[in-house]
N, C-alpha and C positions, 0 to 999 in steps of 0.2 A: 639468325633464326634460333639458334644453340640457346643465346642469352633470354629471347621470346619467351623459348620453349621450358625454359626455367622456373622465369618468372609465372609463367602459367600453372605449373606444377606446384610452387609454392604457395600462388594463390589458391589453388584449390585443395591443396592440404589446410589450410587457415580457413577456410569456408566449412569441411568436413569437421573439423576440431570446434567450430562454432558450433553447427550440428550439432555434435553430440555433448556439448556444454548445455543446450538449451535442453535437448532432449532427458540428463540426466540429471539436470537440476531439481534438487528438492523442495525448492522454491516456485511459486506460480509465476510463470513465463510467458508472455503475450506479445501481438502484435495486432492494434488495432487501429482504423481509420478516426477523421475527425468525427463520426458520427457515432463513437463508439462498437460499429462492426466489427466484430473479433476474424482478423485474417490468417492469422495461425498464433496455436494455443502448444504448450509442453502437456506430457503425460501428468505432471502434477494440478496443471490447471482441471485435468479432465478427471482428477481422480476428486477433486472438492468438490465439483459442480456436476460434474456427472457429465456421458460423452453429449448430453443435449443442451449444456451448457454454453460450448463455441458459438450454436445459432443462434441465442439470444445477444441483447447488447450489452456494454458494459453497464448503461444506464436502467436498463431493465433488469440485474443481477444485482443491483444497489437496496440495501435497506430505505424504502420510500422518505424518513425523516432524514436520511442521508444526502440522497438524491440530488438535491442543491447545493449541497458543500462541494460534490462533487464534479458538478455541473462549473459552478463558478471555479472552481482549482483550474481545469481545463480549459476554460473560457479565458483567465486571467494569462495566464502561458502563451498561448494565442497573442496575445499582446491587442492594439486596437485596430490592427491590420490582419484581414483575415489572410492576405497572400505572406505570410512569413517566410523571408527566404534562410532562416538561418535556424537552428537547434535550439529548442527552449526545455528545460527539464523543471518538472516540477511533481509534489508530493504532496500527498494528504494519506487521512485515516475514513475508514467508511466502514458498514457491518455488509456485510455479504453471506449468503445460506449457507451453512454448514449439510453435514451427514444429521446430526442432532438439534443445533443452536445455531443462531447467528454469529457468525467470526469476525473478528475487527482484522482488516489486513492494511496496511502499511504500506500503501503505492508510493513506488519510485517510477516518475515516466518522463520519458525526453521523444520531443515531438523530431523527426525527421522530414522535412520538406523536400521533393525530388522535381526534377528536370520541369516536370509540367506543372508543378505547384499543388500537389495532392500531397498532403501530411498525413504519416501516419506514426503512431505512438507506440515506442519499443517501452514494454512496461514489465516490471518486477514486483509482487508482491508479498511482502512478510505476514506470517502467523503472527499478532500481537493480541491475542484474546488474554492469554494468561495474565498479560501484564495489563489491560485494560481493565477485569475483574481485578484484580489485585488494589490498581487506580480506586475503582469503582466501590471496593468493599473500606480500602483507607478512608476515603472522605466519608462512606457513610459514617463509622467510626469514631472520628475523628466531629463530625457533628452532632452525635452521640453525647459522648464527653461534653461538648462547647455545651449540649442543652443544656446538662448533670450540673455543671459548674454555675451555668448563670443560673438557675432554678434554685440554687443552695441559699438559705440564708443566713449561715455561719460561715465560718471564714474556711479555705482549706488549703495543705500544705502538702509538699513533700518534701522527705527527707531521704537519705542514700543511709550503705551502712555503717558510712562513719559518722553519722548525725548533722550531718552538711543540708540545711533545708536547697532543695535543689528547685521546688517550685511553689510559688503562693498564689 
């Protein structure tokens, strides 16, 4: 009973510390069914999407051109059996509503199968807007340039400061 009683104590100190990892995470923290129903959300989920956010789905919180990429990520994970009895993780990018703008977050999700064959998806999601605009403003850029250069009809060159042509 001693050793029971132990083990009980320890588990539930490792449940409370889970708790309060999910709870304190600055990251968006989910639990949702295969239908996308949000079952429980972190204080950061609630702070992007507002506390009316948890009742919608993950698939009605999706930017609409998104919507499918998203659809298929999850669908593919799934595999071609929908009774999956084993852990499938999987990731994608999607735009989801901001306070301002639309935000690109970075899901990380692993599907959980239980006893009675009901999956649900413990999910994380990253802030990657910055670095999408960043993405987003290079290639305009960088096609910018590609016009400049084929539209040219002299030759062009570059050189560094030691006179090293470094591009023609």
């Amino acid at each position: 009973l001693v050793l029971l009683w132990r083990g009980a104590r320890r588990r539930i100190a490792a449940e409370a510390e889970r708790d309060r990892l999910f709870e304190l995470s600055p990251d968006l923290m989910c639990v949702f069914d295969g239908e996308g129903r949000f079952q429980r959300v972190n204080p950061a989920f609630d702070a992007l999407f507002g506390p009316g956010g948890s009742s919608q789905t993950l698939f009605d919180l999706v930017y609409p051109d998104d919507r499918e990429a998203v659809v298929r990520a999850l669908a593919r994970a799934r595999g071609p059996r929908p009774e999956q009895t084993e852990s499938v993780a999987v990731s994608f990018e999607a735009r989801f509503p901001g306070a301002e703008q639309w935000r690109w977050l970075h899901w990380s999700a692993r599907s959980a199968p239980d006893r009675r064959g009901i999956t649900s998806w413990y999910a994380v999601a990253h802030d990657v807007t910055k670095r999408r605009n960043a993405e987003t403003a290079l290639a305009a850029e960088t096609s910018f340039r590609q016009a400049m250069e084929d539209s040219m009809l002299t030759g062009m060159r570059a050189i560094d400061m030691e006179g090293r042509i470094t591009y023609v």
